[in-house]
PDB file of N, CA, C, O and CB in Angstrom:
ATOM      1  N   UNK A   1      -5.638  -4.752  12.247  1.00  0.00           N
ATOM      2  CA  UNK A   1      -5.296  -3.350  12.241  1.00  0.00           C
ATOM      3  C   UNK A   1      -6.385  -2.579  12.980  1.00  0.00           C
ATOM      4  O   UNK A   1      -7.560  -2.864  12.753  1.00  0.00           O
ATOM      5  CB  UNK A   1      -5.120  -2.827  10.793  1.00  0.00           C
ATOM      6  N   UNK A   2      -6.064  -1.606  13.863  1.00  0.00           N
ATOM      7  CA  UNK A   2      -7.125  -0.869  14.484  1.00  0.00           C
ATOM      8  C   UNK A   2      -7.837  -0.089  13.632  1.00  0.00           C
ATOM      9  O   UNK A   2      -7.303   0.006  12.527  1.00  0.00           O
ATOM     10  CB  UNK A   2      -6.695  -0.088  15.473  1.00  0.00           C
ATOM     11  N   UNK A   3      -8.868   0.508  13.761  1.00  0.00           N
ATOM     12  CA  UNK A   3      -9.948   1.708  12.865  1.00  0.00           C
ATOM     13  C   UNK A   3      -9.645   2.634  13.443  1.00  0.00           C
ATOM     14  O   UNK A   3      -9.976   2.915  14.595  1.00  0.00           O
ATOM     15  CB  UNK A   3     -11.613   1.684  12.837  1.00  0.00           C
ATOM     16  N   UNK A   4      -8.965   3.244  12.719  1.00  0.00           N
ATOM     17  CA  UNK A   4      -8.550   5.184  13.342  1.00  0.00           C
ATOM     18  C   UNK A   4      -8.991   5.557  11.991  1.00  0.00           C
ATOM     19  O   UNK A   4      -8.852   5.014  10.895  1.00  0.00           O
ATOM     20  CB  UNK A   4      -6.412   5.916  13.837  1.00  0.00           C
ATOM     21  N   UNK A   5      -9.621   6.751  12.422  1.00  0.00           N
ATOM     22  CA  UNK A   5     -10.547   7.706  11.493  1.00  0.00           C
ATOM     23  C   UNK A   5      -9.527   8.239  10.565  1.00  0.00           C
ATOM     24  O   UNK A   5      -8.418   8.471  11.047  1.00  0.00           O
ATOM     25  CB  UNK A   5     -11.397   9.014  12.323  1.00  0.00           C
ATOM     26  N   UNK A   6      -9.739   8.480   9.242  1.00  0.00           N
ATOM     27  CA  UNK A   6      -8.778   8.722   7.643  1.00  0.00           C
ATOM     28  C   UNK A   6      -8.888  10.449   8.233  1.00  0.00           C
ATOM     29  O   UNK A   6      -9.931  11.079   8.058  1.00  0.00           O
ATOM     30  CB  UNK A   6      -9.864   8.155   5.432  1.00  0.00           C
ATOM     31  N   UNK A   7      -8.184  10.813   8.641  1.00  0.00           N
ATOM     32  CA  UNK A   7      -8.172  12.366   8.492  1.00  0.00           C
ATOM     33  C   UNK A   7      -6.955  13.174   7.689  1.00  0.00           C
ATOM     34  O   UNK A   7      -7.123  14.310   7.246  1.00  0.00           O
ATOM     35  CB  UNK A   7      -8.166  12.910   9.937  1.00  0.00           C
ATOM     36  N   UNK A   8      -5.552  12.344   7.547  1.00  0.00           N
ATOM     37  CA  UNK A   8      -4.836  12.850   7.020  1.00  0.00           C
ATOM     38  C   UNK A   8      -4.641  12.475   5.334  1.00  0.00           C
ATOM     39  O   UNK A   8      -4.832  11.377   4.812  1.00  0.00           O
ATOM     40  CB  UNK A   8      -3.923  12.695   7.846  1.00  0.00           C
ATOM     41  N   UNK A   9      -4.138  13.923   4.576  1.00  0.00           N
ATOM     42  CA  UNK A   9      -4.420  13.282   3.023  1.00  0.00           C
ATOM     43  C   UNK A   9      -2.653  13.226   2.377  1.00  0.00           C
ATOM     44  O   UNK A   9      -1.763  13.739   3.056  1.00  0.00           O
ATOM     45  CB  UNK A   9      -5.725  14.653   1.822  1.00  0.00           C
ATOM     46  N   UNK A  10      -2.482  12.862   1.648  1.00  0.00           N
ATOM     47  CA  UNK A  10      -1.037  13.059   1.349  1.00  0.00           C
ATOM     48  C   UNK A  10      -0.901  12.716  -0.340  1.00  0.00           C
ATOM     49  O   UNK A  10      -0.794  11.584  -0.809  1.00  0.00           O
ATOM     50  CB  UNK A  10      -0.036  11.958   2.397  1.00  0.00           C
ATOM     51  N   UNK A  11      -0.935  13.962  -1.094  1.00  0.00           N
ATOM     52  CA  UNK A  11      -1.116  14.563  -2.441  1.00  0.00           C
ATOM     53  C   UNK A  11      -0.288  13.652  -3.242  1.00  0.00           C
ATOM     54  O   UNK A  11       0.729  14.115  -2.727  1.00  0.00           O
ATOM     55  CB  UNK A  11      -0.670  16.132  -2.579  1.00  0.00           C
ATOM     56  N   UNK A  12       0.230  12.666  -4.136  1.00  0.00           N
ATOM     57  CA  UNK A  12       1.259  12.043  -4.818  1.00  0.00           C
ATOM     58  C   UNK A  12       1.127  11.913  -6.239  1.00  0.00           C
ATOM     59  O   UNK A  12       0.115  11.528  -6.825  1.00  0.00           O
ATOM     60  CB  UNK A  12       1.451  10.857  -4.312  1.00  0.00           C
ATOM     61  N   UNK A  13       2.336  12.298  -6.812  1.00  0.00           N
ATOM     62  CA  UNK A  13       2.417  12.303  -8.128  1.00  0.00           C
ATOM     63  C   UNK A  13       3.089  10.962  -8.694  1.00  0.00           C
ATOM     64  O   UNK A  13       4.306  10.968  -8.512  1.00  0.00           O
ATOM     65  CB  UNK A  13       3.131  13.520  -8.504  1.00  0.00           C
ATOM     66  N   UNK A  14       2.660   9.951  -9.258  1.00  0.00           N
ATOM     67  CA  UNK A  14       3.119   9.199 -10.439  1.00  0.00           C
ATOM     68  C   UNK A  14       3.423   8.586 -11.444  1.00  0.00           C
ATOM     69  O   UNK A  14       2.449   8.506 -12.193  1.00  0.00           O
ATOM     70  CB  UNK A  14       3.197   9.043 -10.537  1.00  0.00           C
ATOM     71  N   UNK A  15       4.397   8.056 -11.877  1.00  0.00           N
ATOM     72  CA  UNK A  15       4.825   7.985 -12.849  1.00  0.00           C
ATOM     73  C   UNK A  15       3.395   7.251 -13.986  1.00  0.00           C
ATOM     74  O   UNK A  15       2.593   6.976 -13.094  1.00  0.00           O
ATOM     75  CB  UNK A  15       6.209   7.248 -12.544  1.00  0.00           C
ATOM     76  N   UNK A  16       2.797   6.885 -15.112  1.00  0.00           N
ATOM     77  CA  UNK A  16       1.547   6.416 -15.835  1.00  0.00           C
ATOM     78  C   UNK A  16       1.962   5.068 -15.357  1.00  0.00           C
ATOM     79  O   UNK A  16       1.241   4.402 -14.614  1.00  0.00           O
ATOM     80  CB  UNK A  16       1.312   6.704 -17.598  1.00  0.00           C
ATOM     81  N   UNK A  17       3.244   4.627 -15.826  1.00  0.00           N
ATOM     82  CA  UNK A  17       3.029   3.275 -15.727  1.00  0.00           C
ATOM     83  C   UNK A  17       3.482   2.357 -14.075  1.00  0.00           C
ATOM     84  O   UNK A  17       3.673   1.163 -13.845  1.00  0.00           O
ATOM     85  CB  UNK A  17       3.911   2.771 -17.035  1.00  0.00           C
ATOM     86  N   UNK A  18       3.515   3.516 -13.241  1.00  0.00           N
ATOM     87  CA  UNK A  18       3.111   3.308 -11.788  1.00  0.00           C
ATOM     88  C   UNK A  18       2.012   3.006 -11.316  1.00  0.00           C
ATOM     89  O   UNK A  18       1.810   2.232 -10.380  1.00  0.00           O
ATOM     90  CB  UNK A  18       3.278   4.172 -11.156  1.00  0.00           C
ATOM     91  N   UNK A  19       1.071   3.724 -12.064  1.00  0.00           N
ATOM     92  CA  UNK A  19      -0.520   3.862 -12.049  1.00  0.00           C
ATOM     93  C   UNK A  19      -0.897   2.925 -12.556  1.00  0.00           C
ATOM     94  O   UNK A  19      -1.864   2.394 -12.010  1.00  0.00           O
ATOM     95  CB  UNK A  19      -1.188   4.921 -12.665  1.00  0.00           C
ATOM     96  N   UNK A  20      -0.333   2.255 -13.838  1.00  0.00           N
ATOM     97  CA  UNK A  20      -1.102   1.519 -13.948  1.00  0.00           C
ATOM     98  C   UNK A  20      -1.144  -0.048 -13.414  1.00  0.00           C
ATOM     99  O   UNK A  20      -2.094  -0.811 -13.233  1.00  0.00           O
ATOM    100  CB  UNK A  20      -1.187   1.707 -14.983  1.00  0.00           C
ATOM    101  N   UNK A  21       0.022  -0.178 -13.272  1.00  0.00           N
ATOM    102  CA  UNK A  21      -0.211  -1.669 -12.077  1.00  0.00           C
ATOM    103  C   UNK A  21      -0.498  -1.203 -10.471  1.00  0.00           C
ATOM    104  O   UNK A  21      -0.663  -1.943  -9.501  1.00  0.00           O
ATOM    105  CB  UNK A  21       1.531  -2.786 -11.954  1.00  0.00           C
ATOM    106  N   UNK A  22      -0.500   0.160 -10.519  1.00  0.00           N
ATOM    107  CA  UNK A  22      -1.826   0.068  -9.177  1.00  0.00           C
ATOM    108  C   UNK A  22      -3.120  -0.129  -9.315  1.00  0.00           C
ATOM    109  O   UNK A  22      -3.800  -0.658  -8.437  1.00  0.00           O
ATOM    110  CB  UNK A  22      -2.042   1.241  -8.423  1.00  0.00           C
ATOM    111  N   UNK A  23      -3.641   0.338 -10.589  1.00  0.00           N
ATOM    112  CA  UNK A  23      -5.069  -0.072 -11.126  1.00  0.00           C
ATOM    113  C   UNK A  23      -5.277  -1.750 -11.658  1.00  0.00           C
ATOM    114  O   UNK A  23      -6.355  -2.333 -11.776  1.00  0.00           O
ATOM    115  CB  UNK A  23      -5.369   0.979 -12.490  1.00  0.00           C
ATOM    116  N   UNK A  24      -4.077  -2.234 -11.896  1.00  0.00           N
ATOM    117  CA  UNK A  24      -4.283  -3.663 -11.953  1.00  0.00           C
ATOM    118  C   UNK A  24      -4.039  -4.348 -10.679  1.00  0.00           C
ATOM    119  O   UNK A  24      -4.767  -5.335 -10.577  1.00  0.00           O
ATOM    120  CB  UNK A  24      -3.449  -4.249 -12.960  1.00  0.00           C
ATOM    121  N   UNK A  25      -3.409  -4.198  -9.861  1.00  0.00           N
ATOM    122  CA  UNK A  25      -3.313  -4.405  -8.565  1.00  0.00           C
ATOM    123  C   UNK A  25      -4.795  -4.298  -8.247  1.00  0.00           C
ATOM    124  O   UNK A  25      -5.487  -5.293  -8.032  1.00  0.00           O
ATOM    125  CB  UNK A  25      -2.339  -3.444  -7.829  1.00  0.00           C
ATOM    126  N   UNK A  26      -5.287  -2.968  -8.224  1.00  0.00           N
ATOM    127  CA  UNK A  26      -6.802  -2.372  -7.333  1.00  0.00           C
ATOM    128  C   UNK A  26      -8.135  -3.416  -8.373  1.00  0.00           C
ATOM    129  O   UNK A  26      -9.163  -3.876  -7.877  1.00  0.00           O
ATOM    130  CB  UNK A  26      -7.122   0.140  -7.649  1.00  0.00           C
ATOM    131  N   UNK A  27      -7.818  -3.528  -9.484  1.00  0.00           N
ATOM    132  CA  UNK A  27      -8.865  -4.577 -10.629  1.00  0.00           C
ATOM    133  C   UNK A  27      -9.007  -5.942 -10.213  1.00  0.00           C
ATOM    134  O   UNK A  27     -10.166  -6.317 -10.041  1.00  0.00           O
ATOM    135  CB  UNK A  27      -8.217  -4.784 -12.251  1.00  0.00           C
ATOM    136  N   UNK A  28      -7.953  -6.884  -9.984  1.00  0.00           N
ATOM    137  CA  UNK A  28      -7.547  -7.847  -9.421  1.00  0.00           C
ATOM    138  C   UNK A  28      -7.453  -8.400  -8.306  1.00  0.00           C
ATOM    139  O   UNK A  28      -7.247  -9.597  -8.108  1.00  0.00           O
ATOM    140  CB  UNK A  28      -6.923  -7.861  -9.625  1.00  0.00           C
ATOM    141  N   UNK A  29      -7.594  -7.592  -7.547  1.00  0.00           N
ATOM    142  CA  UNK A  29      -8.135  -7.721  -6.051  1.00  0.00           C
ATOM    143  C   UNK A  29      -9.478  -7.234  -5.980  1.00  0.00           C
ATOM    144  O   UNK A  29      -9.913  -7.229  -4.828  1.00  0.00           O
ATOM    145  CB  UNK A  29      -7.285  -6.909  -4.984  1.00  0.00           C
ATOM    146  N   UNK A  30     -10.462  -6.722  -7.072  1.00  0.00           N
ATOM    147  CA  UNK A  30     -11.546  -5.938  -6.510  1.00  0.00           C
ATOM    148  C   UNK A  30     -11.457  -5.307  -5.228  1.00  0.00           C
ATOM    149  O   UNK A  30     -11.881  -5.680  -4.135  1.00  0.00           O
ATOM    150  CB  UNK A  30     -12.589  -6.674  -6.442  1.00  0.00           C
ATOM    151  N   UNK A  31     -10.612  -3.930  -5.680  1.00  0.00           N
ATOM    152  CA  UNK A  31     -10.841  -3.371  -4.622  1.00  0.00           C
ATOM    153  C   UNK A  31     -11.520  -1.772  -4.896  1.00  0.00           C
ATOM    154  O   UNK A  31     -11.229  -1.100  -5.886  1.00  0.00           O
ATOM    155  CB  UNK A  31      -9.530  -3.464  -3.880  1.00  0.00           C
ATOM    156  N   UNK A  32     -12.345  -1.383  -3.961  1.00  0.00           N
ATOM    157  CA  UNK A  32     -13.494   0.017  -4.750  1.00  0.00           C
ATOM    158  C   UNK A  32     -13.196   1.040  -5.251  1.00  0.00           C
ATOM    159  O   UNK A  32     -13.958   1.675  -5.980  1.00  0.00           O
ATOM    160  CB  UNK A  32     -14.371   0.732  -3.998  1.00  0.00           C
ATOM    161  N   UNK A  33     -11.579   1.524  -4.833  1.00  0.00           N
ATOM    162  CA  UNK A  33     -11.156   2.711  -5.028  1.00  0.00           C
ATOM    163  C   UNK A  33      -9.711   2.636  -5.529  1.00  0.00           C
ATOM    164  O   UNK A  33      -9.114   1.565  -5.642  1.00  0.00           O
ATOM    165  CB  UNK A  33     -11.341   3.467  -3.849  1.00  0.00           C
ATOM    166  N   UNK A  34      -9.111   3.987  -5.864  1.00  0.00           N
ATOM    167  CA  UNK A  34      -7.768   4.154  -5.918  1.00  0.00           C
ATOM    168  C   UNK A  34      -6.861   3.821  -4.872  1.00  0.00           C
ATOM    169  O   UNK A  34      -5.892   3.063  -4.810  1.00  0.00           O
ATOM    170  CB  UNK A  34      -7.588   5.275  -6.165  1.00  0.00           C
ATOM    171  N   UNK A  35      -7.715   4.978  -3.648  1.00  0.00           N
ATOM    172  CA  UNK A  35      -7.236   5.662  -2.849  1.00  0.00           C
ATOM    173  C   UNK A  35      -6.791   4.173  -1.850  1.00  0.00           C
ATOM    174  O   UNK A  35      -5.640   4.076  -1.424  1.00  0.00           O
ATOM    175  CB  UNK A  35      -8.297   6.929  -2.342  1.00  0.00           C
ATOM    176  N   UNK A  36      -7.607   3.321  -1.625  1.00  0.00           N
ATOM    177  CA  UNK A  36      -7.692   2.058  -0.907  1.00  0.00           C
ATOM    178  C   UNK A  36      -6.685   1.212  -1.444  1.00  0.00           C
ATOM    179  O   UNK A  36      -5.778   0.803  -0.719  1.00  0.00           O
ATOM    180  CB  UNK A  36      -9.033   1.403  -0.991  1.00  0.00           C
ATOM    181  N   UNK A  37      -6.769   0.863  -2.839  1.00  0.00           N
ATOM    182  CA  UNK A  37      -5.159   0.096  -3.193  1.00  0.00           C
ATOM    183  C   UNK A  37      -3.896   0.528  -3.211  1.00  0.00           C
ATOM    184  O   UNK A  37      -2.867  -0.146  -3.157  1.00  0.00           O
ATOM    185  CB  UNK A  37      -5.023  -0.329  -4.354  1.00  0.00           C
ATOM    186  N   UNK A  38      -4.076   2.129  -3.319  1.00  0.00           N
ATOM    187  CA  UNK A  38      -2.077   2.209  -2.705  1.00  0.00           C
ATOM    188  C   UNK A  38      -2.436   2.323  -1.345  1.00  0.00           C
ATOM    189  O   UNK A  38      -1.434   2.261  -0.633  1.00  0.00           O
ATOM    190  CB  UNK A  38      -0.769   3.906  -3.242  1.00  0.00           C
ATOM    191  N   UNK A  39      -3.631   2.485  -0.627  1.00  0.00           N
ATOM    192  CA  UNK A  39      -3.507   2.035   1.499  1.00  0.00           C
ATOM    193  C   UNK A  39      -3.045   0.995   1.548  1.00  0.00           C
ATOM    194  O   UNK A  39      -2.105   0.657   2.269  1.00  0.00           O
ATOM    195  CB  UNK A  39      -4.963   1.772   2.634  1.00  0.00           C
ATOM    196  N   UNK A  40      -3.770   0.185   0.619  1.00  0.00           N
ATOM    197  CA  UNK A  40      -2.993  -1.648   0.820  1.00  0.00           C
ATOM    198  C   UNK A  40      -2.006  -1.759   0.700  1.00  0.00           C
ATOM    199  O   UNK A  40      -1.234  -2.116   1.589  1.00  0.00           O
ATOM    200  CB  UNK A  40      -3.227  -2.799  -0.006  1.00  0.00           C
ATOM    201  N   UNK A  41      -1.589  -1.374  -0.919  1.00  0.00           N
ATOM    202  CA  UNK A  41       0.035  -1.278  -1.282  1.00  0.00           C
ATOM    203  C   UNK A  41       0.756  -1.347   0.155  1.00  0.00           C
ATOM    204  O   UNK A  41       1.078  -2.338   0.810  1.00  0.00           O
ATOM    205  CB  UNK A  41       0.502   0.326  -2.159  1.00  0.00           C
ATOM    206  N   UNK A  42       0.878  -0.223   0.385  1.00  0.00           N
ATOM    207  CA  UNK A  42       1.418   0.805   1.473  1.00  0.00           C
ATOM    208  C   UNK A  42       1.559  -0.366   3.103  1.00  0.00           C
ATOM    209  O   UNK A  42       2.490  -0.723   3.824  1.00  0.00           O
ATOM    210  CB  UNK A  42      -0.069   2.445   1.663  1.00  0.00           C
ATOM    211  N   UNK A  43       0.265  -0.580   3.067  1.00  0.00           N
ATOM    212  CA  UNK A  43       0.632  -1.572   4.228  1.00  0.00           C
ATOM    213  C   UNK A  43       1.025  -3.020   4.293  1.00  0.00           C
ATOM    214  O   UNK A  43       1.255  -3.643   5.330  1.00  0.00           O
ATOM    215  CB  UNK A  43      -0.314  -1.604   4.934  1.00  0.00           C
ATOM    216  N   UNK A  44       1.086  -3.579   2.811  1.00  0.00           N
ATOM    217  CA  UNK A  44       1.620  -4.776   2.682  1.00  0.00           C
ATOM    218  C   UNK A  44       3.228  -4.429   2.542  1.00  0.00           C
ATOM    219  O   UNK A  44       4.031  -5.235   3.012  1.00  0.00           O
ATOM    220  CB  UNK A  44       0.930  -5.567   1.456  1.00  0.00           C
ATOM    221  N   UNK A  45       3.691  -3.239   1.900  1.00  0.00           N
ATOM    222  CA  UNK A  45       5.187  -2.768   1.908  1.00  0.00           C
ATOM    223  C   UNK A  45       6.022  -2.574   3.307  1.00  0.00           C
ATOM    224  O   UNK A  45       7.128  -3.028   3.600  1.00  0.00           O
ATOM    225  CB  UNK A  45       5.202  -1.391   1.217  1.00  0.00           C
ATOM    226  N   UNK A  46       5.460  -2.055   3.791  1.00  0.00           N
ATOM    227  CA  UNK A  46       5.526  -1.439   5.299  1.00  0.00           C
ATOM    228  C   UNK A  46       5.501  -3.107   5.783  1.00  0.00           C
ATOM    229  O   UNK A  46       6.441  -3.801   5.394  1.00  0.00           O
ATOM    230  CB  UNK A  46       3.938  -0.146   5.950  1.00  0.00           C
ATOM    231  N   UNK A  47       4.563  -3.658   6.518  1.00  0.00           N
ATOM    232  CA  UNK A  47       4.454  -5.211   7.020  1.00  0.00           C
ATOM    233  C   UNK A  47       5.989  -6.304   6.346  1.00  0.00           C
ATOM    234  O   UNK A  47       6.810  -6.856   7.078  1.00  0.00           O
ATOM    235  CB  UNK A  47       2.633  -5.908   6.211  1.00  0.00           C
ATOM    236  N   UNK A  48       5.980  -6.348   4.663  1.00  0.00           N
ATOM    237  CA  UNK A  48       6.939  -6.902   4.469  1.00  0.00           C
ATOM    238  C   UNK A  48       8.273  -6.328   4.975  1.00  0.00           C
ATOM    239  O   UNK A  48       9.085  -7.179   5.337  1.00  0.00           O
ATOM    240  CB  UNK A  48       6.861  -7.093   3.333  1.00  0.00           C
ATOM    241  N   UNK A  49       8.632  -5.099   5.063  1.00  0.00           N
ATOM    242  CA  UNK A  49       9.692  -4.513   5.522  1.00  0.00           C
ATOM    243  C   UNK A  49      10.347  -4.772   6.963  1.00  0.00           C
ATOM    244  O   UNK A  49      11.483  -5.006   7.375  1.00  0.00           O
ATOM    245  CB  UNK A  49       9.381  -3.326   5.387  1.00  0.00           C
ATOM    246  N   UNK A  50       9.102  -4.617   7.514  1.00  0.00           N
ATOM    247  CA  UNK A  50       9.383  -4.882   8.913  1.00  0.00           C
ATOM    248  C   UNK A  50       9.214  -6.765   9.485  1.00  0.00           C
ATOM    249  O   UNK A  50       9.318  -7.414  10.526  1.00  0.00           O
ATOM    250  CB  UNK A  50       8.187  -3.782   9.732  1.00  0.00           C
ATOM    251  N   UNK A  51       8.956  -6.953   8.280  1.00  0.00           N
ATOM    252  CA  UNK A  51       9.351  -8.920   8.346  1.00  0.00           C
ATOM    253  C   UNK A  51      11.005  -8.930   8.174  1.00  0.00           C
ATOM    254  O   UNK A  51      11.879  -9.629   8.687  1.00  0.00           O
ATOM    255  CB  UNK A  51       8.484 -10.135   6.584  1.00  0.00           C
ATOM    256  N   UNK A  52      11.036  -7.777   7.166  1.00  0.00           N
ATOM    257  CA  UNK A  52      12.663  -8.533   6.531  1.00  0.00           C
ATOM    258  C   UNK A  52      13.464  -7.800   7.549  1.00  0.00           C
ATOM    259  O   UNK A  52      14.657  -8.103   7.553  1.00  0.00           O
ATOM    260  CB  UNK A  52      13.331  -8.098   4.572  1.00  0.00           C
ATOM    261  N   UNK A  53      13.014  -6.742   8.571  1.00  0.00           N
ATOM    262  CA  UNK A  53      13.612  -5.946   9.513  1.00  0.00           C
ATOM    263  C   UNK A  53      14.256  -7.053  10.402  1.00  0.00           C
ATOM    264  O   UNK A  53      15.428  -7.424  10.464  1.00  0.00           O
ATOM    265  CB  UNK A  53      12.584  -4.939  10.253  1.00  0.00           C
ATOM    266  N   UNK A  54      12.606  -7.673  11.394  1.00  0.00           N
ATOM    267  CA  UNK A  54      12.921  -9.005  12.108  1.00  0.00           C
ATOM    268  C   UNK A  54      13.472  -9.662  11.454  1.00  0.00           C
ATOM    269  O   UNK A  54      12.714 -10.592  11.730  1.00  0.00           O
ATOM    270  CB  UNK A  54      12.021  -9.755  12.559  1.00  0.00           C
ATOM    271  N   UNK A  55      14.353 -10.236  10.571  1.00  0.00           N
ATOM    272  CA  UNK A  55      14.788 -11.555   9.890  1.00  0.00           C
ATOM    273  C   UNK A  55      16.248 -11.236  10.074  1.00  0.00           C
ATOM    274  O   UNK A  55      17.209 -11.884  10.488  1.00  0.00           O
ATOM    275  CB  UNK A  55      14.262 -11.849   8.201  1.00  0.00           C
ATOM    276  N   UNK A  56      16.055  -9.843   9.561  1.00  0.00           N
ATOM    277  CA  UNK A  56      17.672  -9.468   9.661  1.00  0.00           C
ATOM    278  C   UNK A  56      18.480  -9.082  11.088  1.00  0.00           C
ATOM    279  O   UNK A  56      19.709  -9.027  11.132  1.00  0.00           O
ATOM    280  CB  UNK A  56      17.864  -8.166   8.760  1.00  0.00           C
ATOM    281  N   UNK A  57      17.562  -8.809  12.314  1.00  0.00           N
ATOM    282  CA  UNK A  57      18.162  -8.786  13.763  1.00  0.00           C
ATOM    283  C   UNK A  57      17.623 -10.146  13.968  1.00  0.00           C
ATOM    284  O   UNK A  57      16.641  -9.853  14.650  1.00  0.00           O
ATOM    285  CB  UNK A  57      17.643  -7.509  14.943  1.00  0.00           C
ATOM    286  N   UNK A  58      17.588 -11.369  13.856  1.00  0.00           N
ATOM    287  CA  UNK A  58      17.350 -12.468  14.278  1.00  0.00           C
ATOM    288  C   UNK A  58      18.679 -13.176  13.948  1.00  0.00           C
ATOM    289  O   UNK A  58      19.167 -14.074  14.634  1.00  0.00           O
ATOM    290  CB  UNK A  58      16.111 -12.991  13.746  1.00  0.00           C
ATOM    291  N   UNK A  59      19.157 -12.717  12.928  1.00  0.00           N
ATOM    292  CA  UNK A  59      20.253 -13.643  12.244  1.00  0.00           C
ATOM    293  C   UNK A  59      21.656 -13.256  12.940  1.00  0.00           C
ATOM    294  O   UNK A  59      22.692 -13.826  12.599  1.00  0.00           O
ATOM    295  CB  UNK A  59      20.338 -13.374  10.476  1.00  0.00           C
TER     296      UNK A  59
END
């Protein structure tokens, strides 16, 4: 992934028990922050999506 500078923020509200398997997600991976395990989230969702994108125009 390239390093482009974090400048944009994007405010989100959720649900407790959303939160909390993002904090077990972010515990379990040791990862330092909140903010960094839904980035991951976010880009392992995004990446799988666009796997199952290619899978589905391949077929």
């Amino acid at each position: 992934m390239l390093s482009e500078m974090k400048s944009e923020r994007i405010p989100i509200t959720m649900e407790p028990s959303l939160l909390e398997r993002v904090e077990d997600y972010r515990f379990l991976n040791r990862i330092q922050s909140r903010t960094a395990a839904v980035r991951s989230l976010i880009e392992k969702g995004l990446a799988e999506s666009e796997k199952e994108k290619g899978e589905a125009t391949a077929s």
